[in-house]
Structures are given as structure tokens and as C-alpha cells.
C-alpha positions as CSV (number, residue, x, y, z in Angstrom):
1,X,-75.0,-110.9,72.0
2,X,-77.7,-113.8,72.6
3,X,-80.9,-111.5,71.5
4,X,-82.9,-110.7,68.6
5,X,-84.2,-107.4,67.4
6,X,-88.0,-107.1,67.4
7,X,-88.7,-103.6,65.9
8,X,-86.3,-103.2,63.0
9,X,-87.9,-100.6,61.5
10,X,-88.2,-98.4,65.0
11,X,-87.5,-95.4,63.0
12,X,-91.0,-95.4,60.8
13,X,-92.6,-97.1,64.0
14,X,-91.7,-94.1,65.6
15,X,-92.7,-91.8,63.0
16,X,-96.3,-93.3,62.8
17,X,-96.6,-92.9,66.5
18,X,-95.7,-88.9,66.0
19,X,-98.2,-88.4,62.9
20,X,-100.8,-90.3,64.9
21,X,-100.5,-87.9,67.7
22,X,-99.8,-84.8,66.4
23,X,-101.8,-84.6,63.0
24,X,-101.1,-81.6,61.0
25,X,-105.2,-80.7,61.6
26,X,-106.8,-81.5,64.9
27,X,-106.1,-80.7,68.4
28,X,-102.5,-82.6,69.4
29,X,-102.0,-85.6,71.7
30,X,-99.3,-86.6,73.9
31,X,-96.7,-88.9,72.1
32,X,-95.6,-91.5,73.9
33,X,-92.4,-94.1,72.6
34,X,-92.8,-97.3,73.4
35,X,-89.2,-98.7,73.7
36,X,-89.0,-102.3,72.8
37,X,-86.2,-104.3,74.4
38,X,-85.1,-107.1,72.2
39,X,-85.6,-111.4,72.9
40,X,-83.0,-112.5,74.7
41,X,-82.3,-116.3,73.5
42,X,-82.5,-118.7,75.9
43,X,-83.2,-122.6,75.1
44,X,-82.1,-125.9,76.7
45,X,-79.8,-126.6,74.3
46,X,-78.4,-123.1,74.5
47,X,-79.6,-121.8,77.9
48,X,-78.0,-118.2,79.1
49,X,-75.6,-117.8,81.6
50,X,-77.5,-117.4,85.1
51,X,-75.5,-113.8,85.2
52,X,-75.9,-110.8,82.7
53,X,-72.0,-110.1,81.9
54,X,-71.7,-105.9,81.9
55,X,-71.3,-106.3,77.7
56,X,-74.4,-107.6,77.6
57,X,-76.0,-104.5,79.4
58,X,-73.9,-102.4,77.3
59,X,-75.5,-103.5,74.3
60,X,-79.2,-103.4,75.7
61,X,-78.0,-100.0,76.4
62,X,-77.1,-99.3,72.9
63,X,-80.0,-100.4,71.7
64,X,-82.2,-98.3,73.8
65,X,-80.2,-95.3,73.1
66,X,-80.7,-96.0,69.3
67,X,-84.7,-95.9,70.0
68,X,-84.7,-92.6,71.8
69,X,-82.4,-90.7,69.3
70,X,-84.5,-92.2,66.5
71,X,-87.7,-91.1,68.7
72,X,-85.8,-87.2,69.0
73,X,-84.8,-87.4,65.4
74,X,-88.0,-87.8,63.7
75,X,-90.2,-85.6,65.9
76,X,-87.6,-82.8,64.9
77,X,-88.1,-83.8,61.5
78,X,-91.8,-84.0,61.6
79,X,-92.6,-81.0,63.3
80,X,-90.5,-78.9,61.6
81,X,-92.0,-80.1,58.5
82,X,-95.8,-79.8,59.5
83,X,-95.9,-77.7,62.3
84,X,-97.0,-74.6,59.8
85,X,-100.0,-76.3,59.4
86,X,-100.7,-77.2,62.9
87,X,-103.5,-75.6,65.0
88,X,-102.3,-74.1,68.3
89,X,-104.1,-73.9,71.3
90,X,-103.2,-71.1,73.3
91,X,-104.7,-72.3,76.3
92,X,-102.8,-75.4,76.7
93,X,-100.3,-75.7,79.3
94,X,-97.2,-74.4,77.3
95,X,-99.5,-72.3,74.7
96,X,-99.3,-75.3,72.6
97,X,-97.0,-77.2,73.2
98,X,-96.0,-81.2,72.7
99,X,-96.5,-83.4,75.3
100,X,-93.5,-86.5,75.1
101,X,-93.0,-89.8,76.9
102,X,-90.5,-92.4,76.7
103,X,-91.7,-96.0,77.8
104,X,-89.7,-99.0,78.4
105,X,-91.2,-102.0,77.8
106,X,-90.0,-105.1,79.9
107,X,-87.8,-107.8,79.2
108,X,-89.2,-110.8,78.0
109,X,-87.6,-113.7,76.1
110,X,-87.5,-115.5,72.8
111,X,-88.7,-119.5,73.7
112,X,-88.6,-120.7,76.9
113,X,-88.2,-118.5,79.9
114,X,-84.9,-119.5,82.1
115,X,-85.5,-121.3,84.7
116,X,-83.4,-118.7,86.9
117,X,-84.4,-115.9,88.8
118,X,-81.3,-114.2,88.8
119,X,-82.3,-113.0,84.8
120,X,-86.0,-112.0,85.8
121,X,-84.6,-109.0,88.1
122,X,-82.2,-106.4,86.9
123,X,-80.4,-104.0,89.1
124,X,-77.4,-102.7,86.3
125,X,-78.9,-99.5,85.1
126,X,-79.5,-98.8,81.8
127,X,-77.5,-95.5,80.0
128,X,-78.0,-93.3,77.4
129,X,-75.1,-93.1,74.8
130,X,-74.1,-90.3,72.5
131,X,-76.3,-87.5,74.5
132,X,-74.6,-84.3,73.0
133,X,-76.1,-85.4,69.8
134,X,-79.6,-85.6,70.2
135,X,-81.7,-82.7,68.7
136,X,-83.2,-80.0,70.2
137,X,-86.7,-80.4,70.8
138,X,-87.9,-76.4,71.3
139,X,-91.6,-77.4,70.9
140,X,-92.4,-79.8,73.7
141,X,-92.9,-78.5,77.1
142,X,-93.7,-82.1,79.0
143,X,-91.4,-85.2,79.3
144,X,-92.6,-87.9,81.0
145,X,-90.3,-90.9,81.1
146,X,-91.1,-94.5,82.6
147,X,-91.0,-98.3,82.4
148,X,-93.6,-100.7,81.9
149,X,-93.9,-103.4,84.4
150,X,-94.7,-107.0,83.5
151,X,-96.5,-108.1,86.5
152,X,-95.2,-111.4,87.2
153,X,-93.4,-113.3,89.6
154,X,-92.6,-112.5,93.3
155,X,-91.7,-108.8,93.5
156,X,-93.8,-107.7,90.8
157,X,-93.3,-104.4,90.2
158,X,-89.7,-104.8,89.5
159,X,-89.8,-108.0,87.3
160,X,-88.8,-108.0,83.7
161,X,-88.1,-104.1,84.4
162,X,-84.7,-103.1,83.3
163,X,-83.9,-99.7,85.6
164,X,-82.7,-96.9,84.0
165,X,-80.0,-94.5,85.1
166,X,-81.2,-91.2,86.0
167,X,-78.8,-89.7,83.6
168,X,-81.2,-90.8,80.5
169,X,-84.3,-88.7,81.9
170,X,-81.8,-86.1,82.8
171,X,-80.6,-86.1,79.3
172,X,-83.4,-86.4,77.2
173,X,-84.7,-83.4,79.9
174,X,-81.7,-81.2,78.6
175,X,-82.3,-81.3,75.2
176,X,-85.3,-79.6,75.6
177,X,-85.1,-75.5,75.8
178,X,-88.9,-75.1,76.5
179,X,-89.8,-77.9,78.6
180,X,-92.3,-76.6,81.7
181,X,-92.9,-80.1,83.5
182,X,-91.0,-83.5,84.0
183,X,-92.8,-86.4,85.0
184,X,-90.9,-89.4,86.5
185,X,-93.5,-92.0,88.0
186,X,-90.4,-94.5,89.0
187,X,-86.9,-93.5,89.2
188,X,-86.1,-97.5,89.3
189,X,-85.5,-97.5,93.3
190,X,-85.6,-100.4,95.4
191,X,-84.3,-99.2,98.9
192,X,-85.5,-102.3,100.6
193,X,-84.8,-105.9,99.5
194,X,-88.7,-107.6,98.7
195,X,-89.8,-110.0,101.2
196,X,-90.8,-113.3,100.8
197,X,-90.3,-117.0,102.3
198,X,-87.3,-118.3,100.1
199,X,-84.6,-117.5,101.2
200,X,-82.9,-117.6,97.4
201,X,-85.5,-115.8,95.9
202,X,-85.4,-112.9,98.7
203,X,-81.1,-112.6,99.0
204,X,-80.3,-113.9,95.6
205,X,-82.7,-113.3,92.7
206,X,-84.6,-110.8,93.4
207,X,-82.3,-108.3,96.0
208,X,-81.7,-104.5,94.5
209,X,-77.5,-104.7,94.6
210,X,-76.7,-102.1,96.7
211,X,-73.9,-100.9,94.8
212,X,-75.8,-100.2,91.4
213,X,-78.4,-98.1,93.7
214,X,-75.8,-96.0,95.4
215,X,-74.3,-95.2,92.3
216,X,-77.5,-94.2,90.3
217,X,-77.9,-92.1,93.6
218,X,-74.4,-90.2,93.2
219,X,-75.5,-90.0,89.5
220,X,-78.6,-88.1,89.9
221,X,-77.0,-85.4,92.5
222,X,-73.9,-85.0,90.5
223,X,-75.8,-84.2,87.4
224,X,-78.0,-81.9,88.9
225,X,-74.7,-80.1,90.8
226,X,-72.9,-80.5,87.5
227,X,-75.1,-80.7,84.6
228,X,-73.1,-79.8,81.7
229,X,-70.3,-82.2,82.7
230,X,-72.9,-84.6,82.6
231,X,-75.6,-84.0,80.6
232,X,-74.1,-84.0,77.2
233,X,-72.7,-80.2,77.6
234,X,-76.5,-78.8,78.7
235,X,-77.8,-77.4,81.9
236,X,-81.1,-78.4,82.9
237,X,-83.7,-75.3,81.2
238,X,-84.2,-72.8,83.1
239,X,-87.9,-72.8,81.7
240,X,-88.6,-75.8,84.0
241,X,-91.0,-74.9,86.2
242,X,-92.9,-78.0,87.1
243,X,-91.3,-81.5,88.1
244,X,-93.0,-85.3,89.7
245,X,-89.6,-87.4,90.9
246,X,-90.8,-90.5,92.7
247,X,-87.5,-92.8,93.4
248,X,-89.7,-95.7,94.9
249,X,-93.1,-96.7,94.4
250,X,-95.5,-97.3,97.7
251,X,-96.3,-100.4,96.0
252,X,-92.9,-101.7,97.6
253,X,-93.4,-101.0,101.1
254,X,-96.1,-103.7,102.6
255,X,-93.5,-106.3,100.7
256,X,-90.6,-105.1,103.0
257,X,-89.1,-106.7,106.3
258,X,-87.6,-103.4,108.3
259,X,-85.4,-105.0,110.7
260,X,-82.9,-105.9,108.3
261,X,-79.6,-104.0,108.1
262,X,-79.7,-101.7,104.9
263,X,-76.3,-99.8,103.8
264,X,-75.4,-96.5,103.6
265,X,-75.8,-94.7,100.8
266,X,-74.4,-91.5,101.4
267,X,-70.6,-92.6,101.5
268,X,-68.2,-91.4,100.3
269,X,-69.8,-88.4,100.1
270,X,-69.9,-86.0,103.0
271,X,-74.3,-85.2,102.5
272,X,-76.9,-86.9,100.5
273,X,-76.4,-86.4,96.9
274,X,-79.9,-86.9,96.0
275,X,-81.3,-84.3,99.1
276,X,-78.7,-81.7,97.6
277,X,-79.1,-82.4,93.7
278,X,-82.9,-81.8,94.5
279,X,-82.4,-78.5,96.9
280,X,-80.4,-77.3,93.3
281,X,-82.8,-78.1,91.3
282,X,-86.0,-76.4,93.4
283,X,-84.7,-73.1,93.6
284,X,-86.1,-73.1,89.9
285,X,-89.5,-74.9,90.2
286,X,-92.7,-73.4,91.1
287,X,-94.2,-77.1,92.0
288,X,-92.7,-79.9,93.2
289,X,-93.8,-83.4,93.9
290,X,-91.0,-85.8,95.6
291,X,-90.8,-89.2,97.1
292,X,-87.5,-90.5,97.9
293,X,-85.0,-91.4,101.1
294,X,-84.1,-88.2,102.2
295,X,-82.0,-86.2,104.7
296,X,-82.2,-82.4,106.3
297,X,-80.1,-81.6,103.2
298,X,-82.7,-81.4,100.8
299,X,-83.6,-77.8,102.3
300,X,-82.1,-74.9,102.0
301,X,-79.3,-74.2,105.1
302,X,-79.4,-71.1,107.3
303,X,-77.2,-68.4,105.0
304,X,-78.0,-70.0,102.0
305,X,-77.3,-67.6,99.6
306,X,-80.9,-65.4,97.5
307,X,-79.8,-67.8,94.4
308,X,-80.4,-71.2,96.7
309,X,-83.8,-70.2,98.1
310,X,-86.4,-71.6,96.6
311,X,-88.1,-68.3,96.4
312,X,-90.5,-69.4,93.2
313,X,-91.9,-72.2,95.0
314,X,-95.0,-71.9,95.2
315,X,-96.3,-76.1,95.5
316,X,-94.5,-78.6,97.2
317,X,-94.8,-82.8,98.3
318,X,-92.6,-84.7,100.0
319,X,-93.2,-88.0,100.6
320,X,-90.0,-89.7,102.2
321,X,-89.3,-92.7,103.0
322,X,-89.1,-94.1,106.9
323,X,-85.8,-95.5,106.1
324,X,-82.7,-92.5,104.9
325,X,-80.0,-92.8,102.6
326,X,-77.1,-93.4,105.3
327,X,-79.2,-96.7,106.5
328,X,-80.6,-95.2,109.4
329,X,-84.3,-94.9,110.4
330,X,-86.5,-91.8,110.9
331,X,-89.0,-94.4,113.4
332,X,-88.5,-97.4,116.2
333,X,-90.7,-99.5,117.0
334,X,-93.6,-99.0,119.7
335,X,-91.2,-100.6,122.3
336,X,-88.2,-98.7,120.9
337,X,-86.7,-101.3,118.4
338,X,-83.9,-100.1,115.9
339,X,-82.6,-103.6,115.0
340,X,-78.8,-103.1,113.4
341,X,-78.3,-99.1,114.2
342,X,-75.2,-97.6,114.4
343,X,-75.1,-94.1,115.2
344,X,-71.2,-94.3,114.2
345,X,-71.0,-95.8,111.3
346,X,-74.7,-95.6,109.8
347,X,-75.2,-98.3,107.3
348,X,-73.2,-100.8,106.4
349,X,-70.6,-100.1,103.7
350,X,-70.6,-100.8,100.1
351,X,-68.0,-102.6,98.4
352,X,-67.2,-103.5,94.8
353,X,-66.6,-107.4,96.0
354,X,-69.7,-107.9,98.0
355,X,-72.7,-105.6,96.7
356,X,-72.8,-105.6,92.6
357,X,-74.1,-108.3,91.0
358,X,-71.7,-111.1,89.1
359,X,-71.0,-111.3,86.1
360,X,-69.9,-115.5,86.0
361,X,-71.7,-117.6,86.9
362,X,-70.4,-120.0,89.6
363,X,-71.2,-123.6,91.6
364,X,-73.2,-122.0,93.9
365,X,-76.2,-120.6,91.6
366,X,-76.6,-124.3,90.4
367,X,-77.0,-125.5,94.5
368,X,-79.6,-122.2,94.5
369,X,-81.7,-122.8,91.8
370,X,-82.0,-126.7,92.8
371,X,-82.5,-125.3,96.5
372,X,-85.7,-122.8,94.9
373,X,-86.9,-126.1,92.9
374,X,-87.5,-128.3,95.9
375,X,-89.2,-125.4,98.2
376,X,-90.0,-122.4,96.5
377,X,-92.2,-121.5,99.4
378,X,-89.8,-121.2,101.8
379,X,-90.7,-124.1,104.4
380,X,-88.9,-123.4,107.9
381,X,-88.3,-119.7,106.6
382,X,-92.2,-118.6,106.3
383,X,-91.3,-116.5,108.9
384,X,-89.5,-114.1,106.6
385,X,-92.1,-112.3,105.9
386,X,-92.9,-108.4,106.2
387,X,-92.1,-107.4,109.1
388,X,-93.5,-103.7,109.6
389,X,-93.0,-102.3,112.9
390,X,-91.6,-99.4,112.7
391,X,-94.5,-96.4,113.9
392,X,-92.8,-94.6,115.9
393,X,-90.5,-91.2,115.4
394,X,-87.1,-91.5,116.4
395,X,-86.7,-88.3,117.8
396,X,-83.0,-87.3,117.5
397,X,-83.2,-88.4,113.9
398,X,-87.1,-86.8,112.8
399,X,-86.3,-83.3,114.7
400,X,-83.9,-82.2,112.3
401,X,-85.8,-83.0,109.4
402,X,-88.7,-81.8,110.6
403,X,-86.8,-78.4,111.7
404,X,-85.1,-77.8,108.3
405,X,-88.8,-78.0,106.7
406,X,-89.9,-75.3,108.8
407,X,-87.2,-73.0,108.2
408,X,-87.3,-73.4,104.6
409,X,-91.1,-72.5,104.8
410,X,-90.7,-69.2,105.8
411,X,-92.0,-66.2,103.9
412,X,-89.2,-64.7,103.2
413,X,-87.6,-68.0,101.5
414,X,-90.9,-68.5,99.9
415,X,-92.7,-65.7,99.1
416,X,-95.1,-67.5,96.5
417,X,-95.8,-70.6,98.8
418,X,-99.5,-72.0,98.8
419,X,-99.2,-75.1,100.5
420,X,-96.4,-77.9,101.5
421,X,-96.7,-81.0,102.9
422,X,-93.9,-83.5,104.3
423,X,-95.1,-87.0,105.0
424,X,-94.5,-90.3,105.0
425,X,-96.9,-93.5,105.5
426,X,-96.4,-95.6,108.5
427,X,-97.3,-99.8,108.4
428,X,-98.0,-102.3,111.6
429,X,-97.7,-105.3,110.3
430,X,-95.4,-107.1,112.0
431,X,-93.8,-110.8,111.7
432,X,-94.9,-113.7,113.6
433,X,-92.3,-114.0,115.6
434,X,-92.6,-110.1,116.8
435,X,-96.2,-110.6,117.5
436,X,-95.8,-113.3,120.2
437,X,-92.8,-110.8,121.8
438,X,-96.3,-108.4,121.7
439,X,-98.5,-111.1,123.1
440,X,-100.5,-110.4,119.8
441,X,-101.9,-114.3,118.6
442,X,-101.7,-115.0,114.7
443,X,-105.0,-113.9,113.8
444,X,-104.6,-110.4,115.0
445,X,-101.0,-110.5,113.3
446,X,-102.1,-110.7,109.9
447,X,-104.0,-107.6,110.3
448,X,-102.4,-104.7,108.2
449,X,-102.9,-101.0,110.0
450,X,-101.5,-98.0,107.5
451,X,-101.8,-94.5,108.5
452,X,-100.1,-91.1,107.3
453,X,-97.7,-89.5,109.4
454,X,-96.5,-86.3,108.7
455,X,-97.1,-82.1,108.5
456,X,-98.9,-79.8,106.0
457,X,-98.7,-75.9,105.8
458,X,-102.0,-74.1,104.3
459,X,-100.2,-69.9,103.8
460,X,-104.2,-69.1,103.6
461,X,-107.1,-70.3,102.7
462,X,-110.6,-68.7,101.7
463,X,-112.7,-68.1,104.9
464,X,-116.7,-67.2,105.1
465,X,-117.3,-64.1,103.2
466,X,-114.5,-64.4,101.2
467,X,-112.1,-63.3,103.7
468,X,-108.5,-65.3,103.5
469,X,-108.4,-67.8,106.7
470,X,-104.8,-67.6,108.7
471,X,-101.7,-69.2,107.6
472,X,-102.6,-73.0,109.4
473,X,-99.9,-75.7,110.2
474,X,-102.0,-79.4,110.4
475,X,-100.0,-82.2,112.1
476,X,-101.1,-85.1,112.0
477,X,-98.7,-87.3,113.9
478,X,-101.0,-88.8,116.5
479,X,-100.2,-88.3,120.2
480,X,-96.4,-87.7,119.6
481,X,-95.6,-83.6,119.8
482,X,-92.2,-82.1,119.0
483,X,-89.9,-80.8,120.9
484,X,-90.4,-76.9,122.0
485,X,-87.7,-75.3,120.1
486,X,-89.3,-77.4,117.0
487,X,-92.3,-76.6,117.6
488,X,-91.6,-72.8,117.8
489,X,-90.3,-72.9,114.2
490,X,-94.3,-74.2,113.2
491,X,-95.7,-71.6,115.2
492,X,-93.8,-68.6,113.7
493,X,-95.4,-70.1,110.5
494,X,-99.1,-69.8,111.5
495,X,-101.7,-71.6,113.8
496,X,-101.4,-75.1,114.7
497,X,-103.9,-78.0,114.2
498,X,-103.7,-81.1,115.4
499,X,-105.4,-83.8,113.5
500,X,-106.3,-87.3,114.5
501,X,-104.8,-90.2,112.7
502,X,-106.5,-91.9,110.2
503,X,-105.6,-96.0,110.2
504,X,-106.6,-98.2,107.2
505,X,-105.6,-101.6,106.0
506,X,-104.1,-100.4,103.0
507,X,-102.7,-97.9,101.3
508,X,-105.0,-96.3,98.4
509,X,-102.0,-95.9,95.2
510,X,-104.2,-93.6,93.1
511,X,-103.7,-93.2,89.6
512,X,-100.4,-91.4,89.6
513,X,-100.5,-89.3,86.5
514,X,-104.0,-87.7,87.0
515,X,-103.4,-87.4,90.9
516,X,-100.5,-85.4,89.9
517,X,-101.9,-83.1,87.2
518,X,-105.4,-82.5,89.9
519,X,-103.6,-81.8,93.2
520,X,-100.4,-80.0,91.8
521,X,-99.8,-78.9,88.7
């Protein structure tokens, strides 16, 4: 393979990083891995193919899954060796225990960066081999596990980043018999393609294949329906208590054009696998923060069964995303616009010939990259760019959702509930050509408006005098109301207030990791 190694010695890098963090006197840190990919070689005389062959993931693969078993190994070793000597803290989450993350570093390149796009953007996901023989970890209760962006090019967030199958969280997850909370900032989803003025950077080097995305998608829900056929003979602990999934980042959404036809994700299966690996994996979580395309299946169904309910919940966030898994929308636009819906069929359908990226390179990536050369920027396509319009709820589509949240809300499904919030944040920022069908002129076009549309449910909170307030339900959905029958299902739940909109030009991101531990867990 055309790459070179740049952390031989990962196994005493590795053990530095765990004897920095946890020393055997002194309060102990989280211990984060920094993964390092290796150089991949690339020079005029010896440039690389404009397409990764599968091999050639395979072995960036194995040499990931190398890093973390090494990472496993030696924190095994090293705690059991000095973990006499440690001081606990009894008052840390866990009584004590580690804190672990696993961090991917990004691609990068030994000499020259190639001169194609196609290698800057990866959709093949990364696996973890060998998982039944990682250690057991019974001394760490947290696992966060991420990538680190590099922050250049068009489509930042996703450059140099090679995605990860969520079978290698899942399985580092299950090799842990204590862990309390999992922490995923970026499950490596790109549900829409990035928008920009080329036309090859936007359809060719930087678009999120939609077959690798659907199958990472089946992945996650059949590990989580099936976890010891697919987590290296495990189940997922039971003392898990505590989990952050976020699938996309909101960092992607002001990049994204939403009147072009997405595919359908679902098929072949019958329901979402991601909605329904998640509904089986909440019936054991006391907190829960989500974002990801979703359907009604994420809740429990009417009949669903005392083992299904999520009857310890007692925390939850959803944030979904306006666009679901079968390719469909969840809002029109203001005049009713669903460009490319079909109510039949969904999405359009995956196939292994048109929606995986190639392996061989061919005549036309030459005629591409010469085509990027001589107008990068796009020229008579400057038009293609975001095109946000989509601010209102489709009702058929929303009511459901909306109606399966309420139902699942109830008291005697969630005896422990707090609060739970389902929302998702709507953008007007539509493209030229849209504005002048608006009679908006250019100027007025450019402006952004963001605003959170969604519904929250408060089971009680303290009054004057110390006297617990009423169960409230807050929408905040601005003049559209649901439909009676929906409507009842909210009011059985408590009283109902109805709170204004709040536009912006952009969307505040936060600082995921202390957002999360503040507001949740």
C-alpha cells in the first residue's frame, strides 16, 4: 500500500498518554488516543490513483484497529498494575472511574497534496477488525469516540476525515462491563450533499455516496437489534445509563441545497433501522441526547411490550433532521414546495452501480479535474448555492411524529421523565433564482433567518413557595397548530404554552461536550 507509518512505536505512545492521565497519585484525567492515520504517498512522478481501491481502505482499517487494541491493551495492563495505588474519588461520576476517548486524526499526505478532490473526501467507512479480542475494560465508565477535522477545503467539516462505521464505537462500547455514558459528537453523517458553485466539486469530489451511508445506517440498527452477532459476541452493558449520538453536525445544514432529490434510506428494510436500533437501546438509558434523520419508529408502538418502554428515562433530546431517512421531508416550503416527492416510492433507490464510489479510475475524472482547474468557482453555476426554503411542516408527514412523541411521554411509559424536547432548526435562505419567484431582490436574499421549531415537555417544575408548578407542554412552532386529535395527545400530558419564535441569522453550535455534560447528564 502507497503509505508510510508515522507512529511506529503507538504502543509506548499509548502507554505515555495512559500514565500521563491516570498517575498512580493524583486525581485522574480523561485519556484520550489520538489515532494517527499513516502518509499516503503521492508525488508527480508517482501520483495515486484519483480513486481509493477497497484494499486500500482495508488496510487503513487494519491499521486503525491495531491503534485501538494497542490503546485497550495497555490501559488493561497499566491499570491493573497501578490501580492499588490509585486514589479514588467517590464522588466522581462512576465512583471513580476512567474516563476514555478514541480520536481520529485526519488524513494528510506525505509531499505534495493530489491535485484531486476525489482523495480529500472519504465516504468508505472505516471497521474495526478482530473485536472479540479486545480486553475488557471494567474500570472505565465513559467512552467518547470522535474524529478530528482538518478544516480545509470546500466542505470543511468532512475534509481529510475518514468516517467510521458505527460498528467500532459499538465495539469498543461492548468491551466495557461498567461503562455509564457514551459520547459520540459525529457519527460521520452527511445526509445532504455540500453545496457549492462547481459543479465537480459538489456531484463528484466532495458528494457523501449514498450507498456507504445507507449501509452504516443498517449497521448501526442491526447491531443494536443484534448485538452479539455483531459486536464481537457482547451485548451492549446493561450498566449504560447515559448516551450523546449525533449522526450529523448542524455545521452542515446552511451548506445544503434542499430541493435536490435525496434517496431512500430505509430500503430494503420494512422501518428505519436507525429509529428502531435507538427505540432498543433507550429502554435502558436514563438520558438521552439524539440528532439524526428519524422516523415515528424511534418510539415505542402502542402494545409495546413493559421490556420496550423506556420506563427509566428520565432525560431526553431529539434533534431531527427536516429531511427522513426514506427521502421525504418533514416541511415545504412557504408556498408549498416539495421539489422531487414521491409519496409512492419515497427516495430514490440505491444501487451498487450508481451510488458507491469507484474504485478505477476512468477518462472521465481526467475531463473533471481539468474542468475544476479552469473554473473552480463555478461560473454559470453560481446559482447552486444553498438553497433553504423549506419552513414549513408538512402536515401528513410531521403529525405522526409528533403524535408517537406524545404517546411515548406518558406517565405510565415514563415514570421517571423530567423533561423531553423534540426539535429541529429551520433555515430561509433561499437561492437566487427562488427569490425572484418570491419577488425578494438579491440583497434581501442573502439574508440568513434560523429559528427552532419544535416541542418541549417540563413533568414539573419548582413554583413560588416551593410548590411544584404543573406538568407544561411549550410549543414553539410559530402560528402553525396541530391537528385536534394531536393536539389532545399534548394536552393529556399537561398545560399548553405557546411560545413565539425566535429568528436569528445563525445558528449558535455551542461547545458540544460541556453543553452536553451542563444540560443533560
Amino acid at each position: 500500500m502507497p503509505f508510510r507509518v508515522v507512529d511506529p512505536d503507538y504502543e509506548k505512545q499509548a502507554l505515555e498518554e495512559i500514565k500521563k492521565c491516570l498517575p498512580p497519585e493524583g486525581a485522574p484525567q480523561p485519556v484520550v488516543y489520538q489515532v494517527c492515520l499513516p502518509l499516503l504517498l503521492h508525488s508527480a512522478e508517482e501520483p495515486l490513483p484519483c480513486h481509493e481501491p477497497a484494499s486500500e481502505t482495508t488496510a487503513i482499517s487494519a491499521h486503525v484497529s491495531a491503534r485501538i487494541h494497542a490503546f485497550y491493551e495497555q490501559l488493561a495492563a497499566y491499570y491493573h498494575a497501578e490501580s492499588p495505588r490509585m486514589p479514588e474519588d467517590e464522588e466522581a461520576p462512576g465512583g471513580g472511574g476512567v474516563s476514555i476517548g478514541i480520536c481520529v486524526r485526519p488524513q494528510a499526505f506525505d509531499g505534495e497534496d493530489p491535485y484531486c478532490g476525489h482523495r480529500k473526501y472519504h465516504s468508505r467507512r472505516l471497521q474495526l477488525h478482530d473485536p472479540a479480542t479486545l480486553p475488557d475494560l471494567p474500570f472505565v465508565t465513559s467512552l467518547t469516540v470522535e474524529s478530528k477535522p482538518d478544516y480545509g477545503g470546500d466542505g470543511w467539516e468532512s475534509y481529510g476525515v475518514r468516517p467510521l462505521s458505527p460498528l467500532v464505537p459499538l465495539r469498543c462500547l461492548a468491551r466495557l462491563p461498567a461503562v455509564e455514558e457514551l459520547t459520540l459528537p459525529w457519527m460521520w453523517e452527511r445526509p445532504m450533499p455540500c453545496c457549492m458553485p462547481s459543479r465537480v466539486a459538489r456531484e463528484h469530489y466532495t458528494r457523501p455516496w449514498e450507498g456507504p451511508l445507507r449501509d452504516a445506517r443498517h449497521e448501526f440498527g442491526a447491531a443494536l437489534l443484534s448485538p452479539e452477532e455483531h459486536l464481537g459476541g457482547r451485548p451492549i452493558p446493561a450498566s449504560l445509563t447515559r448516551a450523546a449520538l449525533h449522526f450529523w453536525t448542524p455545521r452542515q445544514i446552511p451548506e445544503e441545497d434542499q430541493a435536490v432529490p435525496r434517496p431512500n434510506l430505509i430500503a430494503p428494510a420494512g422501518k428505519d433501522p436507525v429509529s428502531v436500533g435507538l427505540r432498543r437501546l433507550a429502554a435502558q438509558l436514563h438520558v438521552l441526547d439524539v440528532r439524526a434523520l428519524i422516523t415515528e419508529d424511534l418510539f415505542p408502538p402502542p402494545g409495546a411490550s413493559t421490556g420496550e418502554q423506556w420506563s427509566q428515562m428520565r432525560r431526553l433530546r431529539i434533534e431531527f433532521h427536516p429531511l427522513r431517512p426514506d427521502g421525504r421531508w418533514y416541511f415545504v416550503g412557504p408556498r408549498g414546495e416539495d421539489p422531487h416527492d414521491s409519496a409512492e416510492e419515497g427516495g430514490f433507490p440505491i444501487s451498487d452501480a450508481e451510488h458507491y464510489p469507484r474504485e478505477h479510475d476512468t477518462e472521465e475524472d481526467q475531463d473533471l479535474d481539468e474542468e475544476w482547474e479552469d473554473d473552480p468557482n463555478g461560473g454559470a453555476e453560481a446559482d447552486r448555492m444553498p438553497d433553504l426554503f423549506r419552513t414549513q411542516p408538512c402536515r401528513e408527514r410531521i403529525e405522526p411524529l409528533l403524535a408517537a412523541f406524545a404517546r411515548a411521554l406518558t406517565h405510565d411509559r415514563m415514570p421517571r421523565l423530567e423533561d423531553a424536547e423534540m426539535f429541529a432548526f429551520l433555515w430561509w435562505h433561499p437561492s437566487h433564482r427562488r427569490a425572484e419567484e418570491y419577488g425578494i431582490d438579491r440583497e434581501s436574499a442573502i439574508e440568513t433567518d434560523v429559528h427552532r421549531w419544535g416541542v418541549k415537555y417540563v413533568a414539573g417544575r419548582d413554583g413560588k413557595g416551593g410548590d411544584a408548578a404543573a406538568p407544561t407542554v411549550q410549543w414553539q412552532v410559530g402560528d402553525w397548530r396541530p391537528s385536534q386529535e394531536v393536539l389532545a395527545l399534548f394536552e393529556a400530558l399537561g398545560q399548553q404554552e405557546w411560545l413565539p419564535l425566535e429568528p436569528a441569522k445563525q445558528r449558535y453550535h455551542g461547545d458540544f461536550t460541556m453543553s452536553l455534560k451542563n444540560k443533560l447528564f
